[in-house]
N, C-alpha and C positions, 0 to 999 in steps of 0.2 A: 461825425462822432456818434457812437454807440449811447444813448440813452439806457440811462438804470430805473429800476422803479425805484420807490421810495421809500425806506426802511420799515420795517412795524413797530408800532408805537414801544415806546420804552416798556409801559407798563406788562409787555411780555416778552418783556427781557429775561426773567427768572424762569418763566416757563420754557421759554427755546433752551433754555442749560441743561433746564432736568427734563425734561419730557423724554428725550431718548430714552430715559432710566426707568421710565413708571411702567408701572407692571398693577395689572388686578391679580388678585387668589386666584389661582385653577386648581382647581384636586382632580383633572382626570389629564393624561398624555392624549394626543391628539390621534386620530389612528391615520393607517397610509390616504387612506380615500376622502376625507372631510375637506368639503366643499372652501374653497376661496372667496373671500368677501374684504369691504373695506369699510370703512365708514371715515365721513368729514368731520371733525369739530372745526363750526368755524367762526372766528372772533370778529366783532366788530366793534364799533361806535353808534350807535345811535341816540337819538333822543333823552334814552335817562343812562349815558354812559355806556362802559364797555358792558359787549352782551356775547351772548352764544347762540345757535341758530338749534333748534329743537323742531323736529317736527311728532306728529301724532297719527300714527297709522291707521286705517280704515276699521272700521270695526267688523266687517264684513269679510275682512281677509282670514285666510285659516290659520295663519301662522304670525304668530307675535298680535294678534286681533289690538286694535283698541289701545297699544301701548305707545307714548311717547317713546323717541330714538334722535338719533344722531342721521342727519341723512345719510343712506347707506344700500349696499347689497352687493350681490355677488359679482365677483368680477370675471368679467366675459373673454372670450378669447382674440377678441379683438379692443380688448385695452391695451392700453401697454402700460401693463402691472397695476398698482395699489391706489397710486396716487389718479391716474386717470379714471379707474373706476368710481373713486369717491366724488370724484369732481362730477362728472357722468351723472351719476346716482343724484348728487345735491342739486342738479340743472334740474334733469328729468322729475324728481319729487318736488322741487321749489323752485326752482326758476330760477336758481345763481349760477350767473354769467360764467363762466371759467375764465373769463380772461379777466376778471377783475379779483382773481383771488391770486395770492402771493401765498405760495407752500413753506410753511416756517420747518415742517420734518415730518417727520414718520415715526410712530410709536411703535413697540414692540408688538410683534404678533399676538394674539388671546383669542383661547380655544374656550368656543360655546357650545358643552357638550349638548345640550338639550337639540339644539337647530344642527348639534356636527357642522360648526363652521370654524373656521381660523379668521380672526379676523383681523385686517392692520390698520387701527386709526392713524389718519391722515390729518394734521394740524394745520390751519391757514386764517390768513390775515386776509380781510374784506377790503381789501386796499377800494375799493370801487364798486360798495354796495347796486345791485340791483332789484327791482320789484320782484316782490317773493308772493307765491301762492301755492295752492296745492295742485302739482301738477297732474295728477291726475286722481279723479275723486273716488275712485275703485279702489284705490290703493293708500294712500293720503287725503286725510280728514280732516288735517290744521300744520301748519306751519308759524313756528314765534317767536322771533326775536328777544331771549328775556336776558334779563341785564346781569350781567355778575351780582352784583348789590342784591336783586332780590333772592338768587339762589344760593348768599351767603348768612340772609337775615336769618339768623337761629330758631326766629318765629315759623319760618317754610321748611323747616326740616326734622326729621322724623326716622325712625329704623319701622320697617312694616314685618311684619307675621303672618304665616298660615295659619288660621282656626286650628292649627292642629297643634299650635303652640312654635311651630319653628321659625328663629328668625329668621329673614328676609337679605337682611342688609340694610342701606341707607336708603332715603328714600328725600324728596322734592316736592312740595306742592308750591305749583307757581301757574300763574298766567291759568288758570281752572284745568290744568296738568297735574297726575300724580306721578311722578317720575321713578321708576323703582327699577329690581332687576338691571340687567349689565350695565345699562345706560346710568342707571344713581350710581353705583358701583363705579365706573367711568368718571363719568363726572364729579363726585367726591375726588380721586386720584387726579383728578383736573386742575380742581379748584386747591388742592394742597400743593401742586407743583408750582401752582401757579405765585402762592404765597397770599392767595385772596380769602382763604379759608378761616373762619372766624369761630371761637369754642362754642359749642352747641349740647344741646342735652340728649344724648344719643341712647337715656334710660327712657325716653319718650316713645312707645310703643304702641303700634297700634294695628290690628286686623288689616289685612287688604279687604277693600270693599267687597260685596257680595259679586255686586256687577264685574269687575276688573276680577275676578275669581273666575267669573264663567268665560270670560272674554280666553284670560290666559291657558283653560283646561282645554282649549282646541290645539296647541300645540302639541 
């Protein structure tokens, strides 16, 4: 008898319904040539409840420097497609097993014109957490487990601005992370699908830091 894994927890039930449907803002079409990319969100359990796995990119890289992300990146020609890449990507940057994730689905594709990539989040259940780190320190800087609960506490959330006065979007401080740019974006659309999303004061504004200013001017 064929063995089945084990369902994912109820509490992302709401999310497997609408997730097909969530979509971010794009205001540019994507052109013929832009790069293939995936990225994982991936749910778990731990210690203080359900959580999301976030990692934080090397400050040394030239591209996306110093920013918190979803494990991620381009997908290769010897993937086979979206979801293999993400999984790939979340081993090689943190060290989760592939064989202990269960694929709840695949989100709609999102064009990031700034890097010209298409990208397609890949959603999964940590049926069978394993030890996480940064897999490699040239590239990954920190990897963390942070719990739903504290990226819904209205106290860690925030819309950010360029000095030049434009807003940003939504934004995340959690676990000594500022979370902004596509990944807050994301993740907000996450956490509403999800129905974890709690009223927040989104007239709460504030500059991006000087430092994460210069990090992100290398893109």
């Amino acid at each position: 008898m064929t063995e089945t894994a084990p369902p994912s927890p109820p509490w992302l039930d709401r999310f497997r319904a609408t997730a097909p449907r969530l979509t971010v803002p794009s205001f540019f079409e994507p052109p013929p040539d832009a790069r293939a990319a995936a990225v994982l969100i991936l749910f778990g359990e731990g210690a203080d409840g359900p959580d999301i796995l976030l990692t934080e990119r090397a400050a040394t890289l030239n591209k996306h420097a110093g920013q918190p992300a979803f494990p991620g990146g381009r997908i290769d020609p010897e993937d086979d497609g979206p979801v293999a890449a993400a999984l790939r990507e979340a081993w090689e940057e943190a060290g989760v097993e592939p064989s202990g994730v269960d694929v709840l689905c695949s989100l709609p594709e999102l064009y990031l014109s700034r890097s010209e990539h298409r990208v397609t989040p890949v959603a999964g259940w940590w049926r069978e957490p394993s030890e996480i780190a940064p897999g490699h320190p040239g590239e990954v800087a920190m990897v963390a487990r942070v719990p739903i609960a504290e990226l819904v506490d209205p106290a860690n959330r925030l819309t950010v601005r360029h000095p030049s006065g434009l807003k940003l979007g939504p934004a995340f401080r959690v676990r000594e992370m500022l979370v902004w740019g596509f990944t807050g974006m994301l993740l907000t659309e996450v956490l509403e699908a999800g129905g974890w999303d709690r009223p927040w004061d989104a007239e709460r504004v504030e500059d991006l830091p000087q430092d994460v200013l210069d990090l992100a001017s290398r893109d």
